[in-house]
Every structure is written in structure tokens, then in C-alpha cells.
N, C-alpha and C positions, 0 to 999 in steps of 0.2 A: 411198526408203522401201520400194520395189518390192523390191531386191535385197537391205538387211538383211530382210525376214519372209524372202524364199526361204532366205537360209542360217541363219536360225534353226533350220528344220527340218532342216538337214547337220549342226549343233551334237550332239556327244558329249556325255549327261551324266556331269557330275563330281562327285563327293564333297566335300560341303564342310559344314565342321564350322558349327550352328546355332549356335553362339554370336559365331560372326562374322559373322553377319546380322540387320543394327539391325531390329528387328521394328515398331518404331514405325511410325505413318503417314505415308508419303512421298510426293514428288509424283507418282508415278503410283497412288498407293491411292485408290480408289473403294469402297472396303468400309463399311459401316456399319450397326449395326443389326441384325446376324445372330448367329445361332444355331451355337455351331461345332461341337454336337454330333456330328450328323449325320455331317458332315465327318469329325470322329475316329472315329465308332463304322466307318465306312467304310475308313479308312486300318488301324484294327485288324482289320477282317477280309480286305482284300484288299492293304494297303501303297497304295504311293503312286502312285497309275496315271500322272498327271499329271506330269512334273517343274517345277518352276518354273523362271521366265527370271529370271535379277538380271544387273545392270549391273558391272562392275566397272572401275574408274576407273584410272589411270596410277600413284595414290597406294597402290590396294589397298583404297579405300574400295568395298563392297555395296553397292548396292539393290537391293530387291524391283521390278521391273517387274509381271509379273505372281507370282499364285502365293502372296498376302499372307496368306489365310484358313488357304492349305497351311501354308506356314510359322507360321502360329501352333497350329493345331492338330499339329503332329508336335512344336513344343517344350512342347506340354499332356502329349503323350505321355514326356515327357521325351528323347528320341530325340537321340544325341550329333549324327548326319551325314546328312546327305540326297541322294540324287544333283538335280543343277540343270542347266541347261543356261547359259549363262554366256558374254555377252556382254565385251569388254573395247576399253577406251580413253577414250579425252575425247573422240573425233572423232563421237559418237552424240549427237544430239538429243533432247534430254528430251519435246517432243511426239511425235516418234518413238515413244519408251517411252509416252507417255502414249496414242498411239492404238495400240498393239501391245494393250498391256493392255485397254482401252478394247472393241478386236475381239473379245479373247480373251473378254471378260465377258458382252458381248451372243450372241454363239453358245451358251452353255450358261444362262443365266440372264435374269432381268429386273429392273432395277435400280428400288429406291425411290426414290421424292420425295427424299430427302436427297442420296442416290449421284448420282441425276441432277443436281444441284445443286453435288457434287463434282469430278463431271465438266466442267462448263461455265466456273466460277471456274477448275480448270488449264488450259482451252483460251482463255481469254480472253490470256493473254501473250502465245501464238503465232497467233492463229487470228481475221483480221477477223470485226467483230462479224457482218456481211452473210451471213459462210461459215456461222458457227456458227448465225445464224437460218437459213438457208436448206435447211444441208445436216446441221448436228449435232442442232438440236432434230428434226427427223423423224425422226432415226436413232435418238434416245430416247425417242419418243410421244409428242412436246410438239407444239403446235402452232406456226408459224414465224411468230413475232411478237417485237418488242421488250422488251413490256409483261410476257410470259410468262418472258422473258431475264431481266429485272430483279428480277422478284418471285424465281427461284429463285436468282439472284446474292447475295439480300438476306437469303432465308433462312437460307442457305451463310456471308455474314460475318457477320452480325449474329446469330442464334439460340443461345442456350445449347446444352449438351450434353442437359438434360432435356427441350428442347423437339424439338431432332432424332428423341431416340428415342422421344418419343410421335409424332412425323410417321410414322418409318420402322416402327411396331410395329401403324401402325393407327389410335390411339387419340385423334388429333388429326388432321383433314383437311388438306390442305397450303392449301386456300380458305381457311380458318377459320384457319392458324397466321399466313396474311397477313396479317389484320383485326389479330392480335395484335403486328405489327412496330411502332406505332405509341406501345405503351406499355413501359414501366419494367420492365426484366427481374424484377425484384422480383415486380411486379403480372401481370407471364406466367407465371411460377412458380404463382401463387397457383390464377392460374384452370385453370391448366394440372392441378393436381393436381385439381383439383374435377369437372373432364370425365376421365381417368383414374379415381377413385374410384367415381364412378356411371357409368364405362362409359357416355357420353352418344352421341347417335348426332350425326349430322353434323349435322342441321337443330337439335338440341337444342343441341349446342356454338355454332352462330350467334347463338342468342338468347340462348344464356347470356350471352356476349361484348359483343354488341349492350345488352343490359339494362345488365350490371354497372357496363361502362365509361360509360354516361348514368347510371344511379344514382348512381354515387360523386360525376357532376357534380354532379349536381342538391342530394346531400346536403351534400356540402363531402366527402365522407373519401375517405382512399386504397381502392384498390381491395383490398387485404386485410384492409381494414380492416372494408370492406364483407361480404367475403365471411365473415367473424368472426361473423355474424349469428348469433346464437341460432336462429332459425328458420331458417336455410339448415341449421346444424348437425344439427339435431331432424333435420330431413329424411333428412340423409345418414346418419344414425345408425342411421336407423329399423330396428330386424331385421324388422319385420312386413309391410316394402314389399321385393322386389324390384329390381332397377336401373332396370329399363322404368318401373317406377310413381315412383321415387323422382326420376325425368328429371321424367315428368311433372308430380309435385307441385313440383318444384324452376322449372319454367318456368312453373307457374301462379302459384305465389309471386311471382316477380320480377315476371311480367306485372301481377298486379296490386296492386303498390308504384308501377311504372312509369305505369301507369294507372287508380288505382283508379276514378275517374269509371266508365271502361267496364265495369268489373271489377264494380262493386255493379251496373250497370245491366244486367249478365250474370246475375248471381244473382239478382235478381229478376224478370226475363224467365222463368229457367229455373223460378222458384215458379209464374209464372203458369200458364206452356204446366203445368209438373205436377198445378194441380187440375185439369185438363177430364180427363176420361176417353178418352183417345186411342185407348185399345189400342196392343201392338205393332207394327201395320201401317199406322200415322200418325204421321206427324213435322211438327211444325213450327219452323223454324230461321231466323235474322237474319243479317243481310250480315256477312263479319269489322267486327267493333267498329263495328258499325249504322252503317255507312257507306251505306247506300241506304235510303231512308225504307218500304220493302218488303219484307218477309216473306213467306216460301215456307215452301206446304202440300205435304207428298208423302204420297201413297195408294197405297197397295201393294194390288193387286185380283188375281184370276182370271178374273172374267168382271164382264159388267153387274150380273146382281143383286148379285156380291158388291160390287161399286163402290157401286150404290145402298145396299145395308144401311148399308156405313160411313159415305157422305153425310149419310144420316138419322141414325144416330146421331153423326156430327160437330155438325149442327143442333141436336139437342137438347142439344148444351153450353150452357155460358155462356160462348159466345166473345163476346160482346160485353164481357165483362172482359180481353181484349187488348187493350192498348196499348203506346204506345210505353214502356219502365221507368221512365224519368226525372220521365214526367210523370204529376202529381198525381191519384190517383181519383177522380172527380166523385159 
């Protein structure tokens, strides 16, 4: 391996017409997910700094080694020939190409959740699994576990192409696309466009997931079938909420279908604490889903006196109309 990188760099570029180079994705492409603007707007004002490596076989067959994003952006440009640098024979190793490339990518860039995921599926042919935990997941930010192997292997054979490029654009977390390995590409789709649409943040997409996929148990229906809801739809429709708000009306929703028990005994807590006359600089709040038979007072003060004013006027409420919501007022 030592001695082809050294004479890659001895390699003459040569002239070779783009349409004799399969642009498709081959086994050394780790690309996915990217923007090739940049790329072109770059090659139009300064050419091609770079040249690419391709493989050329005994038969006369290309491949892209490295260089895959180059060559698509020079034939966006229309551009007849490219100078390449140009490996040739059967006698080269395809993990060869694959970690030539693989080096090439990690020195100028940093690979998404998916890329990393592309890369690990082509090492898995040649490369014990012990190596690739030990010594390839580090070299991609991963940490050097089995468990960590398997989730990005699974994501890589098993995920659509809609789910890759919400992993790889941002907009679905690679935690959160795990939970979704479990269901109907159908029903990944479904939920997958609804965290896209309202822009849901990471913790939002978990309990979307977490909810939807118990809801549909518990109702009997499928999962887009679920998500069909009238009232999920109102939500997302809303032009008068934001995405931030429409997150939060949307998991308060599901929260409480999923538990209304906690949910009415939330909104009645919250009438109670709102007749006492708090003020701004007193709060009083219940364990998540009164899980502790205990409620916390906080008092916002600057000194003693002002500590005492609010106590006294905390006393003169009617706190003795606290209780627990469930239970009946005497």
C-alpha cells in the first residue's frame, strides 16, 4: 500500500474524455449528501486544482477512486476532458482504492453519519471487524464499539434514500433514525417527513417517534395512518405558529393522547397554582408527571426584607386550595 500512494504522486495527468467515466457510485464513493455548488462555482473561477485518481482495468473499464464530486461537477459544467491521474491493471486492490480515497477525504473534509456508514459497509469485505473497531471507527469519530459498528452498518443497508438525506442534511439525528430501523419503511417515510416539515429539534423528533410508534399500538392503526390526524395536521398547517411553537404544540398533543390521565391533572394543577397571586418571582412546579408526592416553591429575592414581603404575601393566598389535581375538593 506504501509504495502505490508513493508513485501516485510520480503519476502524469492525462487527458481523458468524461464520458468514459461511469459517474455512478462505486465502491470506493463515500460521497453523499452534498452540495456540488461550491465545488463548480470553484472549478469556474480557478479550473481544476485537484486532479482525480481513477482505476483503469486490463479490459479498459474506469473507476473513480478518488475525485467522485470533481467529476460530477466538471460534467454539470459540461466540460468534454479532464486531466486525471490514472492508475492501470487488475493487480490493485480495491480496499487499496478504498483507503487511498478514504485518506484523500479525511485530510480536506469531515464526513456525515451516512458517508461514515459508507465507508465502514466497504471495509467490512476486506478489513476484520476488531481492525475496523479499533482502528477505523476512531479515525472517523466514532467510538470503538460493536454496538456503534452495527447501528451505522444497518443504517447504510437497510435506510431509504429519504432517510439518508435527512441524517446527512441535519434534519433527522443518526440516535433518532436508529429508533426508526424497527418500523415499515412506509411508516419511516411518514414520520420522517413530519420532523422535516416542522423542522423538529432532536429531543422533539424522539418523542415524536417514541409517542407515535405506542400510539398506533395502542389505537390499532398504522402509523400513517395516525399521523393523518386532523389535529396533527391543524398543527402543522398553522401559519400563525412558527416551527419552534408548532414542535411544541405537536408534542404536547401526542403527550397528551398518550397520557391524558397526566395531561388533565396538568391542566388543572396549572388553574390551581394560577388563581393565587404569585407574582413574577414565584413559581410553584410538580415532579415530571407527579411522580414524587412533593411540590417545589422557588422565590426569587434580593435581600431579607424582600424575601419576607413575598412570604407574607405568599401566606395571604389561598394555598390551602393546593392539592394534589386528581383528587376531589373537600
Amino acid at each position: 500500500m506504501k509504495k502505490e500512494i508513493n508513485n501516485i504522486t510520480e503519476l502524469i495527468p492525462q487527458s481523458v474524455p468524461l464520458r468514459n467515466i461511469d459517474d455512478s457510485p462505486g465502491p470506493c464513493c463515500m460521497s453523499f449528501g452534498f452540495d456540488l455548488n461550491p465545488l463548480i462555482q470553484s472549478i469556474e473561477r480557478v479550473g481544476l486544482i485537484n486532479p482525480p485518481l481513477l482505476k483503469r482495468d486490463n479490459q479498459g473499464s474506469i473507476t473513480i477512486i478518488t475525485g467522485y464530486r470533481r467529476i460530477k461537477a466538471l460534467k454539470s459544467l459540461h466540460t468534454d476532458s479532464a486531466g486525471c491521474r490514472i492508475l492501470s491493471g487488475d493487480n490493485i486492490l480495491q480496499v487499496e482504492c478504498l483507503l487511498l480515497n478514504l485518506h484523500d477525504n479525511l485530510a480536506i473534509r469531515k464526513l456525515n453519519d451516512v458517508e461514515k456508514g459508507m465507508v465502514l459497509v466497504r471495509l467490512i469485505p476486506w478489513v476484520k471487524t476488531l481492525e475496523i473497531v479499533d482502528h477505523y471507527m476512531p479515525l472517523l469519530g466514532l467510538p470503538s464499539n460493536k454496538a456503534t459498528l452495527a447501528s451505522y452498518l444497518k443504517i447504510e443497508e437497510e435506510m431509504e434514500v429519504q432517510a439518508k438525506e435527512s441524517i446527512a442534511h441535519g434534519q433527522l439525528s443518526f440516535r433518532n433514525a436508529i429508533m426508526l430501523l424497527d418500523i415499515d419503511s412506509i411508516s419511516r417515510s411518514s414520520i420522517i417527513d413530519l420532523i422535516s416539515n416542522m423542522k423538529l429539534t432532536v429531543n422533539q423528533q424522539r418523542q415524536l417517534i417514541d409517542y407515535t410508534i405506542d400510539l398506533s399500538h395502542v389505537e390499532g392503526r398504522s402509523i400513517p395512518d395516525f399521523l393523518d390526524d386532523q389535529s396533527i395536521k391543524r398543527i402543522n398547517s398553522d401559519t400563525r405558529m412558527n416551527n419552534p411553537q408548532k414542535g411544541r404544540a405537536l408534542i404536547r398533543y401526542l403527550r397528551m393522547k398518550r397520557y391524558p390521565s397526566v395531561s388533565k391533572a396538568e391542566r388543572e394543577f396549572k388553574k390551581m397554582v394560577s388563581r393565587l397571586n404569585l407574582g413574577e418571582m414565584v413559581r410553584i412546579d410538580h415532579s415530571p408527571s407527579f411522580e414524587s408526592p412533593y411540590y417545589r416553591l422557588e422565590v426569587l429575592f434580593k435581600d431579607g426584607p424582600s424575601l419576607r414581603g413575598k412570604l407574607e404575601n405568599f401566606m395571604r393566598e389561598d394555598i390551602d386550595s393546593l392539592r394534589d389535581p386528581w383528587k376531589k375538593k373537600r
